[in-house]
CHARMM-style PDB file with segment names, atoms N, HN, CA, C and O in Angstrom:
ATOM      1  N   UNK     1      16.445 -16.232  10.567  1.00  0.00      PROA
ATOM      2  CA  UNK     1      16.215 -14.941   9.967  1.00  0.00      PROA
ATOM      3  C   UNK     1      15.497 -15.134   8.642  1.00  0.00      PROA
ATOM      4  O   UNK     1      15.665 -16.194   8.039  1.00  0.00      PROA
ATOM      5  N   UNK     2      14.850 -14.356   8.231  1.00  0.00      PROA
ATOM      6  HN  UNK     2      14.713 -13.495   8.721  1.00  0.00      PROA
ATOM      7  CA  UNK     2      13.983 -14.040   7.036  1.00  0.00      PROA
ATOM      8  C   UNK     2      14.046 -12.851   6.577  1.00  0.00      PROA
ATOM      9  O   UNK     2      14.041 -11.922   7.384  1.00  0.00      PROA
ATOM     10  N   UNK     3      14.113 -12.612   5.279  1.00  0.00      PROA
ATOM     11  HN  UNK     3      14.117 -13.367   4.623  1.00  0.00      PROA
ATOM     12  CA  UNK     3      14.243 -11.712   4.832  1.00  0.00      PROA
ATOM     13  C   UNK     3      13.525 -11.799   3.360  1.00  0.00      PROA
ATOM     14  O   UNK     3      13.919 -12.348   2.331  1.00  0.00      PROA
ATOM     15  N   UNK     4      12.213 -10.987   3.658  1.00  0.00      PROA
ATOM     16  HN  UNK     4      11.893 -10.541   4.494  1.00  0.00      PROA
ATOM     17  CA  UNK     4      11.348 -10.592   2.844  1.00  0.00      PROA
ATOM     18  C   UNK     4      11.602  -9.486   1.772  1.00  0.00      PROA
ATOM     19  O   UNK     4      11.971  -8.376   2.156  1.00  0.00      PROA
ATOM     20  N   UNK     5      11.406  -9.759   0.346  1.00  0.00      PROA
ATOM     21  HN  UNK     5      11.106 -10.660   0.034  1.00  0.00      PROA
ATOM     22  CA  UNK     5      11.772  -8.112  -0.664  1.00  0.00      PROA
ATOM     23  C   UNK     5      10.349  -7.985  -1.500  1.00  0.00      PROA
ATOM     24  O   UNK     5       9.645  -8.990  -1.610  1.00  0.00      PROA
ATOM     25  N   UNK     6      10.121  -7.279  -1.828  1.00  0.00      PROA
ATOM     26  HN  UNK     6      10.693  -6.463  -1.738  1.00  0.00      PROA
ATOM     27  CA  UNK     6       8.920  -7.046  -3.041  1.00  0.00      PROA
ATOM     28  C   UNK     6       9.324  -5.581  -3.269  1.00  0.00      PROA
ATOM     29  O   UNK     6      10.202  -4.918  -2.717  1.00  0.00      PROA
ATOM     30  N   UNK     7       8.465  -5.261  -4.211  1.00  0.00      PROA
ATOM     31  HN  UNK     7       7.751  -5.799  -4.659  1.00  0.00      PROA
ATOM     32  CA  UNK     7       8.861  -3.957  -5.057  1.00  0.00      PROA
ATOM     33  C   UNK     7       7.853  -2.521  -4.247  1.00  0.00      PROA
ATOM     34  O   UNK     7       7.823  -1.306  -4.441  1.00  0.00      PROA
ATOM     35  N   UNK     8       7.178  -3.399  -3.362  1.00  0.00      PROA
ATOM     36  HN  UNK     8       7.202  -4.386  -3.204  1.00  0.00      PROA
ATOM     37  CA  UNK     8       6.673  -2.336  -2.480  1.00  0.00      PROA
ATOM     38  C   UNK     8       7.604  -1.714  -0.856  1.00  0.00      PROA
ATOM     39  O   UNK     8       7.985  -0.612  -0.462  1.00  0.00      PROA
ATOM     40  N   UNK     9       7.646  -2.968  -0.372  1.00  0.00      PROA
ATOM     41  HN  UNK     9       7.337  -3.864  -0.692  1.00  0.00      PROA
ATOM     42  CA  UNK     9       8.990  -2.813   0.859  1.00  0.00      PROA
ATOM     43  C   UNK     9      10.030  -4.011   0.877  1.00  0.00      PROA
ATOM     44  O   UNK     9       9.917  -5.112   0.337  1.00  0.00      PROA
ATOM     45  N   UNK    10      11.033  -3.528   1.611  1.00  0.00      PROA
ATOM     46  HN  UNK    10      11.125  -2.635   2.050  1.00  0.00      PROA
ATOM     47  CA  UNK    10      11.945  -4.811   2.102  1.00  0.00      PROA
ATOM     48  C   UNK    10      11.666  -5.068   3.369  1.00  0.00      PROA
ATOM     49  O   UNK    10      11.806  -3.988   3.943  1.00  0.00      PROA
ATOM     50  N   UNK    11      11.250  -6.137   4.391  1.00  0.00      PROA
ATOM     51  HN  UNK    11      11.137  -7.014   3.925  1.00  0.00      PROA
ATOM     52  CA  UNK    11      10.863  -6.366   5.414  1.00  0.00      PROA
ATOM     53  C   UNK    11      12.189  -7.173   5.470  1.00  0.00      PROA
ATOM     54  O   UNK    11      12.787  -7.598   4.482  1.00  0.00      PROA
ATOM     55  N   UNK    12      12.673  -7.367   7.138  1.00  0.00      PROA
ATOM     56  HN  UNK    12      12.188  -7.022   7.941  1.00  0.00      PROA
ATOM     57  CA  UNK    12      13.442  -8.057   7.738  1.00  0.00      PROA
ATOM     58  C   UNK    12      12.917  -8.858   9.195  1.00  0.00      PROA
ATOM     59  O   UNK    12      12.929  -8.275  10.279  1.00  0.00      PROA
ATOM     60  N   UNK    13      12.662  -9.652   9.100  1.00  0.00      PROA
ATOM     61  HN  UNK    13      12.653 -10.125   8.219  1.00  0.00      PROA
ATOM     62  CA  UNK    13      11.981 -10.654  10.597  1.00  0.00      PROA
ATOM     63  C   UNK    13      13.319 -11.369  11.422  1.00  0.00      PROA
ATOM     64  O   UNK    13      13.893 -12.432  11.184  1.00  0.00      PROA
ATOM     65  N   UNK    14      13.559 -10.389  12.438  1.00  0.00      PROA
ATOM     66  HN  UNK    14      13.093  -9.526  12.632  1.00  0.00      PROA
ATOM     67  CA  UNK    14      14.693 -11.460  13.151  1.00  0.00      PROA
ATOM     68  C   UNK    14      14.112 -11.597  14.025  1.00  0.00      PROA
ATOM     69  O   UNK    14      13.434 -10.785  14.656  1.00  0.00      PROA
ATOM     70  N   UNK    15      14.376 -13.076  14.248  1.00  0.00      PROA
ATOM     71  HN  UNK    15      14.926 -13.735  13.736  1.00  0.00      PROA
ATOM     72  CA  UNK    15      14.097 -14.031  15.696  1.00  0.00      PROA
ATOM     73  C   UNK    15      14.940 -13.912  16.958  1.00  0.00      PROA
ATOM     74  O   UNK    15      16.038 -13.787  16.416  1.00  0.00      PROA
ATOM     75  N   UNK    16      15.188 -13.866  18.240  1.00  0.00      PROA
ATOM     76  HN  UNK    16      14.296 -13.968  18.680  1.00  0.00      PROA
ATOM     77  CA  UNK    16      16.190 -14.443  18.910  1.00  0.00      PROA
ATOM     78  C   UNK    16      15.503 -14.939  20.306  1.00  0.00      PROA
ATOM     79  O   UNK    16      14.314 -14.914  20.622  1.00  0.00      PROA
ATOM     80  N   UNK    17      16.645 -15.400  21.042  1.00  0.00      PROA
ATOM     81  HN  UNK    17      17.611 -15.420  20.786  1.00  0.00      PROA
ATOM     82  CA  UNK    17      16.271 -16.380  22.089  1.00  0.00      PROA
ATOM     83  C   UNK    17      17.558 -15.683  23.289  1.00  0.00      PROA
ATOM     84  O   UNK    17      18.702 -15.304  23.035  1.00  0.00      PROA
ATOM     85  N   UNK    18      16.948 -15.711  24.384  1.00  0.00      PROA
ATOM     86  HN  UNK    18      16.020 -16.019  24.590  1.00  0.00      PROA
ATOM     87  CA  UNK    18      18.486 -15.648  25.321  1.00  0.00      PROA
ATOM     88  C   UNK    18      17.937 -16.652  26.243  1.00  0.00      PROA
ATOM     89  O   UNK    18      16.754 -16.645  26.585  1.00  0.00      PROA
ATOM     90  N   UNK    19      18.635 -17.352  26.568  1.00  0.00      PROA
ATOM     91  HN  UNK    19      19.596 -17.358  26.290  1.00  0.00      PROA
ATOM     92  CA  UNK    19      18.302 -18.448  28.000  1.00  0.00      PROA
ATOM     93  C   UNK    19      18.063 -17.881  29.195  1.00  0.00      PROA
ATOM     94  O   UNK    19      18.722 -16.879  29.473  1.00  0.00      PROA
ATOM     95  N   UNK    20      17.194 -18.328  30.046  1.00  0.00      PROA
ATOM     96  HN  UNK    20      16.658 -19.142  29.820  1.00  0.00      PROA
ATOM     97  CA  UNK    20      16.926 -17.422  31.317  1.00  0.00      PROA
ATOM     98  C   UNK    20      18.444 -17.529  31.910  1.00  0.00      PROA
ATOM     99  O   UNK    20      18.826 -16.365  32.029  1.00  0.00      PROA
ATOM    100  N   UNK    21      19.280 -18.253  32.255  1.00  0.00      PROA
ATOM    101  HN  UNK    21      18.970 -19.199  32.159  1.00  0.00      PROA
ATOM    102  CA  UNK    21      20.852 -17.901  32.415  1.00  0.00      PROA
ATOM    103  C   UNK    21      21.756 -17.604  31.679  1.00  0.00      PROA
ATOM    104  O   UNK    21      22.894 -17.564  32.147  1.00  0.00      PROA
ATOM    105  N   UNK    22      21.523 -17.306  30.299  1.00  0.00      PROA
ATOM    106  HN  UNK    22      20.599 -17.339  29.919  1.00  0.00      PROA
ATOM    107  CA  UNK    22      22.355 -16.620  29.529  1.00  0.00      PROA
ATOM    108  C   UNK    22      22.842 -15.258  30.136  1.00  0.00      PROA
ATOM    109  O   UNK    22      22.397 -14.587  31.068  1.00  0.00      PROA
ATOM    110  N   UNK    23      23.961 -15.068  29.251  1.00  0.00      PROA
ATOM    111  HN  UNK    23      24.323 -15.613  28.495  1.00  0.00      PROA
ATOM    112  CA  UNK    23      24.656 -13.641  29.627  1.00  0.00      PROA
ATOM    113  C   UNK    23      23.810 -12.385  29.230  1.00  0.00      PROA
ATOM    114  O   UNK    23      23.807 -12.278  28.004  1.00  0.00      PROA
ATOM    115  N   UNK    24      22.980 -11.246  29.944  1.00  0.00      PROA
ATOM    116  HN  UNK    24      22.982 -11.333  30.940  1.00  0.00      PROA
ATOM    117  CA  UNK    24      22.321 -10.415  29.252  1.00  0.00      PROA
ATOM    118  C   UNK    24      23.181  -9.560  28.684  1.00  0.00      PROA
ATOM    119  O   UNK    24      22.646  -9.072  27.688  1.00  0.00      PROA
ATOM    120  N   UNK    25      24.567  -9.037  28.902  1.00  0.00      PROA
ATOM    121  HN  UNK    25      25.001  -9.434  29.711  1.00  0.00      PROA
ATOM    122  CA  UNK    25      25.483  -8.269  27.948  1.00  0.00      PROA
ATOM    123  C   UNK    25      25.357  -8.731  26.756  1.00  0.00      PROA
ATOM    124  O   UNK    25      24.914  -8.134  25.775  1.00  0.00      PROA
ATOM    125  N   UNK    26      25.839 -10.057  26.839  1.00  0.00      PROA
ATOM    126  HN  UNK    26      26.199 -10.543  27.636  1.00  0.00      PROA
ATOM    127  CA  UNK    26      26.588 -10.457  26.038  1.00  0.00      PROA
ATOM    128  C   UNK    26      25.475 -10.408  24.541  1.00  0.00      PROA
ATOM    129  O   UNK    26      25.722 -10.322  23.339  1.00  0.00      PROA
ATOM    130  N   UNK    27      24.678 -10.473  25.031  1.00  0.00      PROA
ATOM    131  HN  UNK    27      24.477 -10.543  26.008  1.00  0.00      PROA
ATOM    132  CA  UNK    27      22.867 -11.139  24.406  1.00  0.00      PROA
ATOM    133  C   UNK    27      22.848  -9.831  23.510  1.00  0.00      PROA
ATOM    134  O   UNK    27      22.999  -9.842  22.289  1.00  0.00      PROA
ATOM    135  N   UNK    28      22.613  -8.549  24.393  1.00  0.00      PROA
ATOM    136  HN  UNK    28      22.490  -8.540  25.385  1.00  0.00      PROA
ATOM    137  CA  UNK    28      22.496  -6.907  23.917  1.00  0.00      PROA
ATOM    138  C   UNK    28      23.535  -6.817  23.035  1.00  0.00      PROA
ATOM    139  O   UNK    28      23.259  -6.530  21.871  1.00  0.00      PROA
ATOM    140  N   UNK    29      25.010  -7.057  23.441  1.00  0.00      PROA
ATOM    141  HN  UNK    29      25.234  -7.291  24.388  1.00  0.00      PROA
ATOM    142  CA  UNK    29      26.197  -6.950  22.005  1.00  0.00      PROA
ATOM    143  C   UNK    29      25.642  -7.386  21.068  1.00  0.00      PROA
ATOM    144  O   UNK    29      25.110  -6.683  20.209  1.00  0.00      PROA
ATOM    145  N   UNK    30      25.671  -8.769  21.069  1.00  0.00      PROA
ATOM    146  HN  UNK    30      26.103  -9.340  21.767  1.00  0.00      PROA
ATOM    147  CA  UNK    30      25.103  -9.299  19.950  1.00  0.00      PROA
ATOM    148  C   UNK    30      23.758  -8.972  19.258  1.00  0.00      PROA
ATOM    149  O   UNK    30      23.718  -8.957  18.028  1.00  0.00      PROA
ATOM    150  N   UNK    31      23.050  -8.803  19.732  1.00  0.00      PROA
ATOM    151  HN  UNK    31      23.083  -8.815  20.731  1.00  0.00      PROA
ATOM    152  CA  UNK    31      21.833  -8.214  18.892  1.00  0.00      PROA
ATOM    153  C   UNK    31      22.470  -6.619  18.186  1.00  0.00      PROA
ATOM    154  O   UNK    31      22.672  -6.410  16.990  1.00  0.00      PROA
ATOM    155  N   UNK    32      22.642  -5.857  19.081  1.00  0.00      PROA
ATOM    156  HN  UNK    32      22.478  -6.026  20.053  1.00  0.00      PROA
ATOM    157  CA  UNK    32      23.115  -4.893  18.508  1.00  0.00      PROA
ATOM    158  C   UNK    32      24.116  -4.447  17.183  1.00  0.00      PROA
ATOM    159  O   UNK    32      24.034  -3.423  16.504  1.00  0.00      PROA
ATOM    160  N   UNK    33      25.310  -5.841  17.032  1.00  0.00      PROA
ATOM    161  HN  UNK    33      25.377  -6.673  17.583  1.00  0.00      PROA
ATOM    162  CA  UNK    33      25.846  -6.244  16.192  1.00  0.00      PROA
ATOM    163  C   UNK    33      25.335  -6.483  15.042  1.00  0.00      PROA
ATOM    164  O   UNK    33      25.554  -5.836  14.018  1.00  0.00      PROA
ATOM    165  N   UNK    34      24.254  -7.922  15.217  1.00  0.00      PROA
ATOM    166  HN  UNK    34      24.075  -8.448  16.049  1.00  0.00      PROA
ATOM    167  CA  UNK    34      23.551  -7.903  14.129  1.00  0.00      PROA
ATOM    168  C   UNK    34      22.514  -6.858  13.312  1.00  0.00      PROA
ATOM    169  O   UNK    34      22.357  -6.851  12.091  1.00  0.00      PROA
ATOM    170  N   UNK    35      21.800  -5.918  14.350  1.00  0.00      PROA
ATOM    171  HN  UNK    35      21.928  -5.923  15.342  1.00  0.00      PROA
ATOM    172  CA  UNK    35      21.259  -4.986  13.818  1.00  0.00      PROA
ATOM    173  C   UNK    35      22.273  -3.707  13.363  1.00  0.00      PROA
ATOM    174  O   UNK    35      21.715  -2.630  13.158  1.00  0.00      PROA
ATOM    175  N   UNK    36      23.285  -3.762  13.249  1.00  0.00      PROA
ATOM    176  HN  UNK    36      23.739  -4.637  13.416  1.00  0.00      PROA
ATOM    177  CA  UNK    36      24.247  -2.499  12.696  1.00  0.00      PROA
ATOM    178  C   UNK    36      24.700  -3.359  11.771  1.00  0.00      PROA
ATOM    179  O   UNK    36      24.803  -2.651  10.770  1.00  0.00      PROA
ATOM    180  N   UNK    37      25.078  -4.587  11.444  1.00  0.00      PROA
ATOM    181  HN  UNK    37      24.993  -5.163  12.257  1.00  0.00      PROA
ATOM    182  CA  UNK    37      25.433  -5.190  10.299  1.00  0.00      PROA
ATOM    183  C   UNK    37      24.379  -4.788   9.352  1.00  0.00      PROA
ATOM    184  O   UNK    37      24.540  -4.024   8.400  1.00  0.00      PROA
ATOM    185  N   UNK    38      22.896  -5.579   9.824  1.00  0.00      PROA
ATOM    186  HN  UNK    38      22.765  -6.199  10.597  1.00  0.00      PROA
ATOM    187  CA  UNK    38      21.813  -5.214   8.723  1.00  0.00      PROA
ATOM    188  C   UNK    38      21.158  -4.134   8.135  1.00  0.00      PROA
ATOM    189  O   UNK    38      20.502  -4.183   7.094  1.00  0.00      PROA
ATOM    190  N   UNK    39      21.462  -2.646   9.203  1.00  0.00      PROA
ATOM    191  HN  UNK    39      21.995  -2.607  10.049  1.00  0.00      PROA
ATOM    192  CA  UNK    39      20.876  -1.376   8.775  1.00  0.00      PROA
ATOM    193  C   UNK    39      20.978  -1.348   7.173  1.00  0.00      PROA
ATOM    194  O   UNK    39      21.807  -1.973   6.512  1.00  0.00      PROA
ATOM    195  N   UNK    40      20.011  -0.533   6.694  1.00  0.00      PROA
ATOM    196  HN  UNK    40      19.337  -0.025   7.230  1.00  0.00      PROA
ATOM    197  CA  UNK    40      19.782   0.003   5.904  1.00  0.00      PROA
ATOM    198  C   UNK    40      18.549   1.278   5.818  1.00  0.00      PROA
ATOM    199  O   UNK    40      17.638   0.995   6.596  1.00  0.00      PROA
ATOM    200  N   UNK    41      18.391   2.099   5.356  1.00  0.00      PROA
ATOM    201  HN  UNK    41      19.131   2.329   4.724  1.00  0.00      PROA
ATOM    202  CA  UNK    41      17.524   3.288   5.540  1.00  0.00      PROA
ATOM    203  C   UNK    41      16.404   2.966   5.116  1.00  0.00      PROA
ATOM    204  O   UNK    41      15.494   3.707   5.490  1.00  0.00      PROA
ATOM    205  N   UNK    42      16.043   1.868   4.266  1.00  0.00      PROA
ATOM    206  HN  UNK    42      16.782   1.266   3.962  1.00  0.00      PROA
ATOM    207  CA  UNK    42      15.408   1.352   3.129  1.00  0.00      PROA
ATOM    208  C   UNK    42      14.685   0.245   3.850  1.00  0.00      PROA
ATOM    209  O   UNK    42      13.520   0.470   4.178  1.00  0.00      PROA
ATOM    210  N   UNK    43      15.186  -0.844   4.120  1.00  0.00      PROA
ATOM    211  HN  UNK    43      16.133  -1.027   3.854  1.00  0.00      PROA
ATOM    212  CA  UNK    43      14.837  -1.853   4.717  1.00  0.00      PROA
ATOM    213  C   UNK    43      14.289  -1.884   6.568  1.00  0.00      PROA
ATOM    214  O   UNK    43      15.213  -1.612   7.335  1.00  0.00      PROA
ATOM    215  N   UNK    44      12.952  -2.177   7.227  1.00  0.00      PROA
ATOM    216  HN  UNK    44      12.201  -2.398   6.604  1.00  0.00      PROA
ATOM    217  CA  UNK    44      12.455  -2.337   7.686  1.00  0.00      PROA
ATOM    218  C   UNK    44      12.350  -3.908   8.323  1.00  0.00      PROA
ATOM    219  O   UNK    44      12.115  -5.042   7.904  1.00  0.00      PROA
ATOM    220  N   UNK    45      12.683  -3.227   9.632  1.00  0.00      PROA
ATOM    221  HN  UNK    45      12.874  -2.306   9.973  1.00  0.00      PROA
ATOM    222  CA  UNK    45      13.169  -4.918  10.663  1.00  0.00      PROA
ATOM    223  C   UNK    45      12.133  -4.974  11.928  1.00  0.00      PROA
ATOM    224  O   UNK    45      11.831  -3.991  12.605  1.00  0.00      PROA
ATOM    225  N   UNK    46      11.694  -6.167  12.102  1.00  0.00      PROA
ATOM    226  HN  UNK    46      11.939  -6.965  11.551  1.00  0.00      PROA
ATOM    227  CA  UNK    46      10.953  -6.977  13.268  1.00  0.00      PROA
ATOM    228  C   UNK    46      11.759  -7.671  13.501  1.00  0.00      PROA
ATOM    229  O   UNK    46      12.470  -8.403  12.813  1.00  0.00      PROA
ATOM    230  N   UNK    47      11.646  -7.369  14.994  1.00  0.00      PROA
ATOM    231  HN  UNK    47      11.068  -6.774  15.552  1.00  0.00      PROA
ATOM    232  CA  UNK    47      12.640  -8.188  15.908  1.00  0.00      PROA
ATOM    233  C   UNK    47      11.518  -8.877  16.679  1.00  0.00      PROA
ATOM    234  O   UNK    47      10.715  -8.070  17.149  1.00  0.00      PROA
ATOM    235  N   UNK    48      11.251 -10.178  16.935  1.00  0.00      PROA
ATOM    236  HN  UNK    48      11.903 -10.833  16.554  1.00  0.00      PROA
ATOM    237  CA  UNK    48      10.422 -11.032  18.004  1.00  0.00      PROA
ATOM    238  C   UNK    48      10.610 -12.246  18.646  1.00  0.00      PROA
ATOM    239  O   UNK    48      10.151 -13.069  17.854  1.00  0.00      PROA
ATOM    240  N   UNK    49      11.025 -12.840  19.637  1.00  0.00      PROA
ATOM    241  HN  UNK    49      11.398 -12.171  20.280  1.00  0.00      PROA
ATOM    242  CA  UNK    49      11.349 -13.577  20.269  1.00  0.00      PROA
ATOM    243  C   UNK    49      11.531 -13.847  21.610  1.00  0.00      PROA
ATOM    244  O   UNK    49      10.702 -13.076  22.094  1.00  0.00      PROA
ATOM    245  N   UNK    50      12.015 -14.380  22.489  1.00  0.00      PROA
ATOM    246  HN  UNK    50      12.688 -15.007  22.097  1.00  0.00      PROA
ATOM    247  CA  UNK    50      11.893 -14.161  23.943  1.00  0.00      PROA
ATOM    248  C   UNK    50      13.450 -13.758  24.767  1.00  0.00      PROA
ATOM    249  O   UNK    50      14.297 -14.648  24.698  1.00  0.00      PROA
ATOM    250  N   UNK    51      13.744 -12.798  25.335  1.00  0.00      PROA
ATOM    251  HN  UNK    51      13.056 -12.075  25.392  1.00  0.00      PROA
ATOM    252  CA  UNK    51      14.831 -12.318  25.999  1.00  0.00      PROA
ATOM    253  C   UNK    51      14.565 -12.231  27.648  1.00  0.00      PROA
ATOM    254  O   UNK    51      14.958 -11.385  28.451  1.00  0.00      PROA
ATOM    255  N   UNK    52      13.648 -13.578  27.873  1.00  0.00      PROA
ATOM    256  HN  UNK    52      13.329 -14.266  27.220  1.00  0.00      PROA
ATOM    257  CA  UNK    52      13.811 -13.769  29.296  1.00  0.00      PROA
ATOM    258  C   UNK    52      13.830 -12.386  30.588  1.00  0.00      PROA
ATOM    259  O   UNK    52      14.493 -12.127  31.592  1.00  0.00      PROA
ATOM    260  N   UNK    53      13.079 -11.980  30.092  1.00  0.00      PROA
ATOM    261  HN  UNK    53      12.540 -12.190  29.276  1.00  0.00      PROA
ATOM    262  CA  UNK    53      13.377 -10.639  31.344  1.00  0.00      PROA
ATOM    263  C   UNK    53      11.858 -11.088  32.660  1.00  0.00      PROA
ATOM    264  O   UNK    53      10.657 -11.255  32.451  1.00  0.00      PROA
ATOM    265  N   UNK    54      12.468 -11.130  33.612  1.00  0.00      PROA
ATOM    266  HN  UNK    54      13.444 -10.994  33.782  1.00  0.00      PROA
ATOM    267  CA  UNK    54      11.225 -10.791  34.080  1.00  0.00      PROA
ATOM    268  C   UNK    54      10.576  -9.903  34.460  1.00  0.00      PROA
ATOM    269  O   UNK    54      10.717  -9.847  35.682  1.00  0.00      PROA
ATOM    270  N   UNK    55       9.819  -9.025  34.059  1.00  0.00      PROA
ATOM    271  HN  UNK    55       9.705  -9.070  33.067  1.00  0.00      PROA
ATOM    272  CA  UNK    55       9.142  -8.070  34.558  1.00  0.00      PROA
ATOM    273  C   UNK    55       8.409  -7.795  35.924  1.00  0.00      PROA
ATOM    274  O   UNK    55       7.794  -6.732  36.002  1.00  0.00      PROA
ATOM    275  N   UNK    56       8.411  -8.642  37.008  1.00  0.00      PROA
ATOM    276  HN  UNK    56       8.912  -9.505  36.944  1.00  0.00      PROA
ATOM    277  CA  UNK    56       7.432  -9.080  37.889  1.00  0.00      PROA
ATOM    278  C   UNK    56       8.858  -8.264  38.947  1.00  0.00      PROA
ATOM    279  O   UNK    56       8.378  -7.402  39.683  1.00  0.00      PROA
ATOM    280  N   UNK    57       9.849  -8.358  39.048  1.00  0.00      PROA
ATOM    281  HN  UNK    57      10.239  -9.058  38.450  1.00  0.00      PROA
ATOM    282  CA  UNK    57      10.811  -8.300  39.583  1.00  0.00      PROA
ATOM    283  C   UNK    57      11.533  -6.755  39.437  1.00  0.00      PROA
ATOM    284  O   UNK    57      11.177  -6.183  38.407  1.00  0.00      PROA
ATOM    285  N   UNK    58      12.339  -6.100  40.160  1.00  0.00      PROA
ATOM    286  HN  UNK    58      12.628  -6.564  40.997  1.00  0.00      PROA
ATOM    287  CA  UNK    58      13.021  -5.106  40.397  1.00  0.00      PROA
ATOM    288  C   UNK    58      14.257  -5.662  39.466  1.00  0.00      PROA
ATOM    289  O   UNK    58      14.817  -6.755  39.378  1.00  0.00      PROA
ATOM    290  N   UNK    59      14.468  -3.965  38.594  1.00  0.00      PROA
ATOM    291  HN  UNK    59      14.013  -3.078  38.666  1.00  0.00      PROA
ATOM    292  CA  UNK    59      15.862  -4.593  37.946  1.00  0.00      PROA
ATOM    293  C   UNK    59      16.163  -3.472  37.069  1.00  0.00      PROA
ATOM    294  O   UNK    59      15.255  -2.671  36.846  1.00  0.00      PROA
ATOM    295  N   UNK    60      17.541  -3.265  36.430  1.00  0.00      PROA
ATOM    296  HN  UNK    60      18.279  -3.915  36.612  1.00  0.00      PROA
ATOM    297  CA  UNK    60      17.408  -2.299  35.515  1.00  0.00      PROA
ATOM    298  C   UNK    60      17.927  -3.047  33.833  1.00  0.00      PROA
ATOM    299  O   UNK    60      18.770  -2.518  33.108  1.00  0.00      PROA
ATOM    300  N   UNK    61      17.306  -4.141  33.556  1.00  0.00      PROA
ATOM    301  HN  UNK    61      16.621  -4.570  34.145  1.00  0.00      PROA
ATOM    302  CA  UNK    61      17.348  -4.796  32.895  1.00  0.00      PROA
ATOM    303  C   UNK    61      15.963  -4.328  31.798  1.00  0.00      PROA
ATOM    304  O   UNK    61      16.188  -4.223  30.592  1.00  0.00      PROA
ATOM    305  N   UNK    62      14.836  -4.122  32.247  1.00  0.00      PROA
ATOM    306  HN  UNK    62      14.653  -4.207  33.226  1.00  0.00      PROA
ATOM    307  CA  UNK    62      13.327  -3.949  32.087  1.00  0.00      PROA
ATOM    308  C   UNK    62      13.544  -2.337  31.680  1.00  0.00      PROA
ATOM    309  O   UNK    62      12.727  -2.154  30.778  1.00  0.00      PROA
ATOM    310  N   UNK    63      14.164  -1.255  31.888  1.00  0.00      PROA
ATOM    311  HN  UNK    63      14.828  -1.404  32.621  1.00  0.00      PROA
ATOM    312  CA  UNK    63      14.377  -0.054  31.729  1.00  0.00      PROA
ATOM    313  C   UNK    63      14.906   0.280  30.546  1.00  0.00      PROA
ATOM    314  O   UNK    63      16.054  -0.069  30.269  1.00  0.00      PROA
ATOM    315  N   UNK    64      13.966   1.168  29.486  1.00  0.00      PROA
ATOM    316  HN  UNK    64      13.034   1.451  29.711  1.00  0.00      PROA
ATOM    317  CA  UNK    64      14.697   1.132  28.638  1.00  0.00      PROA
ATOM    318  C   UNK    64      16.160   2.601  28.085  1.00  0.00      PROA
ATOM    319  O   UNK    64      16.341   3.797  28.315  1.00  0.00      PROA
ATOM    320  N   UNK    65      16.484   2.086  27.717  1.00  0.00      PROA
ATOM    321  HN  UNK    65      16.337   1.114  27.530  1.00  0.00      PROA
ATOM    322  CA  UNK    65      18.192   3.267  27.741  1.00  0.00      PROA
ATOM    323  C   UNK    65      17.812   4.454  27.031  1.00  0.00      PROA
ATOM    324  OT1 UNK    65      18.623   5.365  26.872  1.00  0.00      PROA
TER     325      UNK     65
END
């Protein structure tokens, strides 16, 4: 994680990773966790990394809520 401040914005860059056999619940809790820990109204977050989905495939994984 990184976390950028200047007197113009606060930027937040989170990374993550899920393993193509990782748990996808478990993956979504946790991100979700961390992004309700970090809210702020003020501060501005990028999230980028790879969460293994495949898109090529039928699923309701790819759908968003």
């Amino acid at each position: 994680m990184i976390k950028l401040m200047s007197t113009l914005r606060n930027l937040f860059i989170l990374t993550v990773y899920r393993a193509p056999a990782g748990n996808f619940n478990l993956f979504l809790k946790r991100v979700d966790d961390i992004l309700k820990s970090l809210y702020s109204a003020d501060l501005k977050i990028i999230i980028c990394g790879d969460i293994n989905i495949n898109y090529l495939t039928e699923g309701d994984r790819k759908k968003p809520t």
